[in-house]
N, C-alpha and C positions, 0 to 999 in steps of 0.2 A: 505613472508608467509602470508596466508590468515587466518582467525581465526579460521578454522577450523582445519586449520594444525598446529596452535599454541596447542590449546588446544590437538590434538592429542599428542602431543610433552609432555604436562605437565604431561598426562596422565600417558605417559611410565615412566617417570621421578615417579610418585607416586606411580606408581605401584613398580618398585624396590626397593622402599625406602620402602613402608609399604606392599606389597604383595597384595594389593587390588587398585581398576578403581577407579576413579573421582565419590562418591555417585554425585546425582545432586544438592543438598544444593554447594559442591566444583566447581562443573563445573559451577554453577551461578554465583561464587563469580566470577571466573577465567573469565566467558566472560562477566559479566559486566564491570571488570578492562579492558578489552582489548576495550569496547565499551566507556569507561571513563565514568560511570557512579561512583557516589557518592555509599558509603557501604548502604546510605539513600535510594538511589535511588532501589540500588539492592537487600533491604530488602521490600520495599515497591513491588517491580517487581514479589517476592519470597513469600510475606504474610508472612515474619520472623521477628524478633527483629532485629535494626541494633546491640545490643549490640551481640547477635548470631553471626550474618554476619560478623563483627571486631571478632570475636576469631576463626572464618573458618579462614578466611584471614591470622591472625596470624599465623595458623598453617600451610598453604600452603608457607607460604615465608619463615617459619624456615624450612620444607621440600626441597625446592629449592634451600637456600642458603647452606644447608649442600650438599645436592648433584653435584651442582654447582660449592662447592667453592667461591663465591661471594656471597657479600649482594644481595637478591633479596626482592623488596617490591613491594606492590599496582603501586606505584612513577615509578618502572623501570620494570615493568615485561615484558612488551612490548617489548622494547629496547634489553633486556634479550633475549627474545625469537628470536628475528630477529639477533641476536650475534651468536646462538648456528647454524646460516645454514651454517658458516664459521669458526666453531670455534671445537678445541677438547677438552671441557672442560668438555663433560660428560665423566668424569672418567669409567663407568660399562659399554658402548661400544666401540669395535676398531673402527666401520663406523659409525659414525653420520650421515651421507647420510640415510641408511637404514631406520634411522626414517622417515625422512621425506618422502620416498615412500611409507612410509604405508599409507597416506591418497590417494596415487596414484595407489595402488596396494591392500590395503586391506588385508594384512599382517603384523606379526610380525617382528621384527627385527634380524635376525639370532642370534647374537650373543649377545641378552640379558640373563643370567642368568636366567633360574627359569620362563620363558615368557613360559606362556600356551600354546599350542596347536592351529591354527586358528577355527576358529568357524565356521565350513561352511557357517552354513543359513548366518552369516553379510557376509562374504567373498562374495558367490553369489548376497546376495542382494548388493552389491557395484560395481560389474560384471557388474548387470544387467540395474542398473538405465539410465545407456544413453537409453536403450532402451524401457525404460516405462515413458519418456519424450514425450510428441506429443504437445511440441509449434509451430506448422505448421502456426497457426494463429496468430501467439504474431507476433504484428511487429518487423520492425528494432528498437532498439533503438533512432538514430537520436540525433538531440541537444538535450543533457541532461545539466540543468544547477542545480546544485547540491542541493537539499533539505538533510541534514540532519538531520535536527530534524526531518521531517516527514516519512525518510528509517528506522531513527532510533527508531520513535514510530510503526513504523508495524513489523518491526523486533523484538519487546522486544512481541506482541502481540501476534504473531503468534510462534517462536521457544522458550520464555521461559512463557509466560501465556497460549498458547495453546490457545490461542480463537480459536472456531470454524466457526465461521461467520461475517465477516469484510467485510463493505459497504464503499466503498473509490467514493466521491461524490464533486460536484463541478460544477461550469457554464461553459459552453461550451469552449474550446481552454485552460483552467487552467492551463493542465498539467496532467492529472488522468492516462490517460493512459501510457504514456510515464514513468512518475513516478513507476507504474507498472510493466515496464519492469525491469526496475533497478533493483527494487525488486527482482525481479523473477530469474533476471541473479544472484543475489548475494545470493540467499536460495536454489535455486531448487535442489539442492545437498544434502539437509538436507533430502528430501522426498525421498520414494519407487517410486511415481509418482508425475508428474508434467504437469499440463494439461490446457491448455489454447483455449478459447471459444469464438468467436465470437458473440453475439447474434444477427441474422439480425431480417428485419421483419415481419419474419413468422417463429420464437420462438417455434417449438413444443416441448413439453416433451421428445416425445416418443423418437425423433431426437435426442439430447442431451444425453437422458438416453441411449438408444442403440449404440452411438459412445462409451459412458464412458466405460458401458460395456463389450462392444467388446476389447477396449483395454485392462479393465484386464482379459479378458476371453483368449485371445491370449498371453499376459505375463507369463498368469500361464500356460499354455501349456496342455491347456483343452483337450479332446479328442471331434475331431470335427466333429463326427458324429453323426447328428442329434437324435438319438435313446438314446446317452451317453451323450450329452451335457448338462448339469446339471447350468442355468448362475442364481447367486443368485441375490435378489433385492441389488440395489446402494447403499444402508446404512448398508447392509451387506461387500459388499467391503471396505468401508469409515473405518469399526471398523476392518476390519481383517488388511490394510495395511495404514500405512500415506503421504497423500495423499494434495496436494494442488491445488485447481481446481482456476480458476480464471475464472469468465463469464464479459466478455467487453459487454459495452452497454446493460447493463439490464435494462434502461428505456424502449426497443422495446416491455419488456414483459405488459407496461401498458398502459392504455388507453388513447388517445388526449381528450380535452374538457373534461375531470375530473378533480377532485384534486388530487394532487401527489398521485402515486403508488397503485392508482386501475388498479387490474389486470384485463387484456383482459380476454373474457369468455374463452376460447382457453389455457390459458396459468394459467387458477387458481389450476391446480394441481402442478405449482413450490410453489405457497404458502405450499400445505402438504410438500413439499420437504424441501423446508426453515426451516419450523417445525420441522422437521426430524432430520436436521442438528443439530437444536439449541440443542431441548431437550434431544434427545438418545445419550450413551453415546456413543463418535468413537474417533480415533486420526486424522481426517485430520480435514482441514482448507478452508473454499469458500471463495473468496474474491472477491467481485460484484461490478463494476464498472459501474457508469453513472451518469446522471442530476438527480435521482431520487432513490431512494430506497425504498423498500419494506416498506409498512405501519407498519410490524410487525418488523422491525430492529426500526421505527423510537420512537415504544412503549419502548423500554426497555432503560432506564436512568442509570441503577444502574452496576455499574464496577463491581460487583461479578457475573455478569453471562458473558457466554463462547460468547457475543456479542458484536463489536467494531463498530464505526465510525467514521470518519475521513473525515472533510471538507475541502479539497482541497483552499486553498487562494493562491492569486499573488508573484510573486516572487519579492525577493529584490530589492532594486536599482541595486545594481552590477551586477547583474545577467539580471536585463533589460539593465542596458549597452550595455552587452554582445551585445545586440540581435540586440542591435542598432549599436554598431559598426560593424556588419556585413555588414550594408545598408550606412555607413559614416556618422552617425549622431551620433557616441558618441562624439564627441568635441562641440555638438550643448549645450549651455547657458542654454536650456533649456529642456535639455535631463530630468531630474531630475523629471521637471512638466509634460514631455510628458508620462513620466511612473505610475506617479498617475495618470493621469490622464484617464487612462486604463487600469490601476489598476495593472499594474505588470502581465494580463495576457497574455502568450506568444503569441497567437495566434491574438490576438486581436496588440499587439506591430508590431510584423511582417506585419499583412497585411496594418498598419497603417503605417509603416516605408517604404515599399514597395510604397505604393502609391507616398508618399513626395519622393523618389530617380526617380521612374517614372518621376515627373514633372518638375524634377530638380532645386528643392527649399528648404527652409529648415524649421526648424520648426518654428522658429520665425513668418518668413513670410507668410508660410499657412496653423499657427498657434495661431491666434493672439488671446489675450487674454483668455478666457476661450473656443475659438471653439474646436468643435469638428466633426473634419472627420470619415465619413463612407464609408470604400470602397466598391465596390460593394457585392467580395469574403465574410465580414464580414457583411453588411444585410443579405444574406445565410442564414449566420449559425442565425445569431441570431433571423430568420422571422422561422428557425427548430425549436426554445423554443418558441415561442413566438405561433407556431401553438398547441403547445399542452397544451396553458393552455384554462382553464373555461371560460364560458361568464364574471362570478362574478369576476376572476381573474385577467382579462383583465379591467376591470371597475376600481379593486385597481391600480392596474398599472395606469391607467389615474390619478387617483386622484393624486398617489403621483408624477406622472411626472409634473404635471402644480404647484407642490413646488416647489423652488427653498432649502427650508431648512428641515431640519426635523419636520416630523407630528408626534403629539403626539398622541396615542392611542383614548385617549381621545376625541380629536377631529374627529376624523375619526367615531368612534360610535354616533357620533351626526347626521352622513349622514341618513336622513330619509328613503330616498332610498332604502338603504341594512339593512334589518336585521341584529342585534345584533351577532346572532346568525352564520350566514351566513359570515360576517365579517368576525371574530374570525377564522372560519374555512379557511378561500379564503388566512388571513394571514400567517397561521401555509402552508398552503401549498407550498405558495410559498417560504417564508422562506426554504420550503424542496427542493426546486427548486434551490435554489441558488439564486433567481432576486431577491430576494427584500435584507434590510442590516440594523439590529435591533440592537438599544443601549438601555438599558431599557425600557421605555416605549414609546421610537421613533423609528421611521421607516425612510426610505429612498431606493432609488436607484442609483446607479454608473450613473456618466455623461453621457457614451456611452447609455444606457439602456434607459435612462429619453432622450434621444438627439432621438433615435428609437423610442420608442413609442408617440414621438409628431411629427416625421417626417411622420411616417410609418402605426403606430399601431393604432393611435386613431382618 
């Protein structure tokens, strides 16, 4: 059972026992416990007391263990729920199956007592979602090696805080995308629509808006003759239906040789768009992926407005194993240093473990001491970031390549060179870029990067 069909499960269960649905204070509690978050976690999630949240809770498990029959708590609800797909312990129906096709059917259980009527409008809109799905452009998924803290902080973001605008950002090969799908594959059930967008690079508005459009204009079953077609602006659709739009590669919308997330002349009406999103009230959710984001995502600090981001980092040891034992260099001594050492990014492990099985050597050997290999495939991508920064940008990147350790701030404003002024700015951007890697008041860059820009870039 997936959690969606758990929580359908509690629902019916609550409904017979007290003749009333899951208010949403109980359905938080319920899918936090299935997400195993703390009462702390899911009062924080919620903006309630945790002392609240423990006396929901309370009251959900004495509801369940009376109608159950068994103790049911926080501890075993799970367990509980994945018991009842094989089990006849709900005493108030004959088919227990029945429940569980109402997540597949969008129906009632025949034979509950006192069960309402279905509802058309959700009945159809349950009908209808496969077909107001248009991931045509969402790729394959492919190796997924499992982020859960980070599925589980866009999930708490997006189905129980409702943010409306989530920038999922990172350096090149991280994982943004991929991570993405996953997402996607485990929510898009929750929405009316589910829409996934390439950005290439010739980004129009108009382009974007008139696909989104067209597809709810064809969903709702408009009359399509020009004279009667009536298609309302895109933030009028956003508030009438919920909607999760995902735009890939939104850095195409901004300009090379700037500072991060200046928009091209061409494409400054996604800013009013962005706007739009944030501050008007709607129920769907943008989630913008790339090297870069929106200058007005990068303005807003404060967790009570409807805006999220999330910096994409390297994946574990384990998880770089993985990617190494694909290529027969997980038994390698020094597998451990070869994944710091590229920090756990996938794209960047792979093409660097690819090359070493190419030469048929290992990493000890040609990998000696602190070197580091750049395959051809990974100058690419990384002369792609490296083209879109500033003169001034590329000037910081030199200075902190010819350290070997961290620069302090401080030092760095002593370069007579660069203004003051001009600094500050070149750092905050790239910091938005992902190249550069800030501890207090020190800077730095990854091996690979500092190894590129004294081979390549400077």
């Amino acid at each position: 059972m997936n959690l969606k069909e758990m929580l359908n499960v509690a629902d019916r269960i609550v409904l017979e026992k007290t003749g009333q649905h899951l208010d949403d204070l109980q359905e938080a509690v319920l899918r936090g416990t299935l997400q195993r978050e703390t009462y702390k976690e899911i009062a924080k999630d919620f903006d309630c007391s945790e002392s609240r949240i423990r006396e929901i809770g309370s009251e959900l498990w004495q509801i369940l263990s009376e109608e159950l029959g068994e103790d049911v708590s926080k501890s075993n609800f799970r367990s509980t729920m994945e018991r009842l797909q094989n089990s006849n312990a709900l005493n108030f129906a004959n088919n227990v199956s029945s429940i569980f096709n109402i997540c597949a059917e969008g129906r009632h259980p025949p034979n509950i007592p006192n069960s309402h009527p279905p509802n058309q409008e959700t009945s159809n809109r349950k009908q209808s979602q496969i077909s107001h799905q248009d991931l045509s452009e969402m790729p394959d998924l492919g190796d997924f090696f499992d982020r859960p803290l980070e599925l589980q902080t866009l999930t708490t973001w997006i189905l129980q805080q409702r943010c409306r605008l989530i920038t999922l950002t990172g350096i090149s090969g991280i994982g943004k995308t991929t991570l993405a799908v996953q997402l996607v594959q485990q929510i898009k059930d929750e929405f009316e629509y589910a829409v996934w967008y390439t950005l290439d690079e010739f980004p129009t508005i108009e382009k974007f808006q008139s696909n989104l459009i067209q597809l709810f204009s064809n969903s709702e079953k408009q009359d399509s003759s020009p004279t009667h077609q009536k298609r309302l602006p895109l933030i009028k659709y956003l508030q009438n239906h919920r909607c999760l739009i995902v735009l890939d590669d939104v850095h195409n919308l901004f300009c090379s040789g700037e500072f991060a997330g200046k928009y091209k002349p061409e494409c400054e009406e996604y800013r009013s768009l962005f706007k739009q999103i944030e501050k008007l009230s709607h129920q769907s959710c943008f989630l913008l992926i790339g090297w870069e984001q929106p200058r007005e995502v990068t303005q807003v600090k404060s967790q009570n407005t409807s805006i999220r981001t999330l910096q994409l980092k390297g994946l574990d040891i384990a998880a770089g194993r993985e990617i190494l034992r694909d290529y027969g260099l997980e038994e390698s001594d020094n597998s451990e240093t070869l994944i710091h050492r590229y920090q756990g990014n996938p794209l960047w492990l792979k093409s660097v473990a690819n090359l070493i099985q190419d030469l048929g050597g290992g990493v000890t050997e040609l990998l000696p001491n602190d070197t580091i290999l750049l395959p051809e495939d990974l100058k690419d991508v990384l002369q792609q970031q490296f083209d879109r920064l500033s003169e001034l940008e590329k000037q910081i990147i030199s200075l902190l390549a010819k350290e070997s350790q961290r620069i302090n701030r401080t030092k760095l404003l002593e370069n007579d060179r660069i203004p003051a002024s001009d600094l500050l700015n070149a750092l905050q951007s790239l910091s938005r870029r992902c190249l550069i890697e800030q501890q207090a008041n020190f800077y730095t860059i990854s091996p690979v990067l500092r190894q590129y820009a004294i081979a390549y870039a400077m």
